[in-house]
Steps between C-alpha positions, in 0.01 A plus 500: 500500500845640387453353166192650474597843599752479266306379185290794613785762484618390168132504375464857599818560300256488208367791304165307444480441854252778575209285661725291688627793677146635501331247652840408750422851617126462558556159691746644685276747653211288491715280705562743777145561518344310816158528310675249196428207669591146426155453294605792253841350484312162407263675249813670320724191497143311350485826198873393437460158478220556289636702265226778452266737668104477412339780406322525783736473712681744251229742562455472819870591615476795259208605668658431881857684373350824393312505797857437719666735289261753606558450867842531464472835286282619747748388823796679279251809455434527924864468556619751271253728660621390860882590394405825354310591769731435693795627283278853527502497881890502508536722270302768604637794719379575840400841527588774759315793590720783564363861645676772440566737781548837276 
């Protein structure tokens, strides 16, 4: 595994290394995900071995990422309103009613 890592951090050394990184990134995640399971891992490593994507496929991951994206845009959208909603409560100064006795 050491040599590996280390082929991997010399690889990354690279200017042209942009989809390696990329798609190190996206496995890592994917990885971390409990919803990747060991039959996605098994339908990636298949795409690698195979050396190419169909078009269906192709299309059909397109179709499932802008639809993922979304979901996420939308969970970034809620929280920022949460926070500034929140952010507004702090902020705001409590009142007092004073009478004056004149």
């Amino acid at each position: 595994m050491q040599a590996l890592t280390n082929e991997m951090l010399l690889a990354l050394r690279s200017p042209k290394s942009g989809w390696l990184a990329t798609m190190i990134c996206a496995l890592e995640e994917a990885l971390k995900d409990p919803d990747f399971s060991a039959s996605h891992r098994d339908m990636v490593m298949q795409i690698v071995r195979n050396g190419e994507v169909s078009d269906a496929v192709y299309a059909a991951a397109e179709n499932r990422l802008a639809h993922f994206e979304a979901s996420i845009a939308e969970t970034q959208t809620g929280l920022a309103a949460a926070v500034a909603s929140t952010a507004t409560q702090a902020t705001r100064p409590k009142l007092v009613l004073v009478s004056n006795a004149a």
